[in-house]
C-alpha angles and dihedrals in degrees: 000000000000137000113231122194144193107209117189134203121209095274091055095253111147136218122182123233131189119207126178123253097260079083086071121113099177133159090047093291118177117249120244103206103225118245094241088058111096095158118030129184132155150209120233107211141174100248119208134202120232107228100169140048110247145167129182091004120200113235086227087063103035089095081078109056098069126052105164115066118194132155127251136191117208126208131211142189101219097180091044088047093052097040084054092044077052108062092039096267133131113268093222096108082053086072113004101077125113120302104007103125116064117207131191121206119290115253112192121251126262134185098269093063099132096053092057119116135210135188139182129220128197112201089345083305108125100227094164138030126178148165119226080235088066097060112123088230119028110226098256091054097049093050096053090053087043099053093055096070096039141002130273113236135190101264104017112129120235104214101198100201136204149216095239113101123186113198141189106049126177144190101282110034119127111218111193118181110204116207094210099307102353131091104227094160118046117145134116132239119253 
């Protein structure tokens, strides 16, 4: 199983990247923020579940390649990540440790996909709200890109992305990620 992400500039412009499932935090489990993290912020997402092997995938067919929708949060290291960027180096390590990509539990697709909502609460606060029409890209958009740089395989977890960013994030803050009106993602920071 593979990680992949959308990953998008200011602008809105996207590029792909794969990370391997040590990334994973999944049952709620709290996040240990890593010691070469010094500022931490991080990305909610609708996260989808590959169901099909595919390959160059047509945008007109990529409704079909995923059939489990959860929601993610992904962390990132921004001052490791511009230290890295610094010296020449690849920023992966910035946001592909472990335990840097949150997933819910997987709830399997139905037909009014586009209407769903998600959210995203610090500390019980609502900081983001968005309709899975609002994406920047729409799923089956972003798998076919997707699928031309790498193939889609049973299990891999399509991690949708977003523009919204919330820094800042310190040791004792509780992030909770609401699917329309549940609560899929509820744990704190240490």
């Amino acid at each position: 199983m593979k990680l992949l992400c959308a990953e998008y500039n200011a602008s809105g412009e996207v590029a792909y990247d794969v990370i391997g499932d040590n990334a994973l935090l999944r049952n709620n489990d709290d996040f240990y923020i890593p010691a070469f993290a010094g500022e931490l912020s991080c990305v909610p997402q609708i996260v989808l579940r590959v169901g099909k092997i595919g390959k160059h995938v047509s945008e007109r067919f990529a409704g079909r390649y995923y059939d489990e929708i959860g929601v993610g949060i992904r962390f990132y290291a921004d001052d490791f990540g511009r230290r890295l960027a610094g010296m020449g180096l690849p920023a992966v390590m910035a946001y592909g440790f472990d335990g840097a990509a949150a997933v819910s539990v997987l709830k399997k697709c139905d037909s009014g996909l586009r209407d769903v909502e998600y959210s995203f609460r610090v500390n019980e606060l609502e900081v983001f709200r968005r309709k899975m029409n609002d994406l920047p890209l729409l799923p089956e958009k972003l798998i076919a890109g997707m699928s031309e740089y790498c193939m889609l395989k049973i299990g891999d977890l399509v991690y949708c992305g977003n523009s919204f960013r919330q820094k800042e994030l310190k040791i004792g803050d509780r992030l909770q990620m609401f699917l329309g009106e549940d609560c899929l993602l509820d744990f704190h920071i240490k």
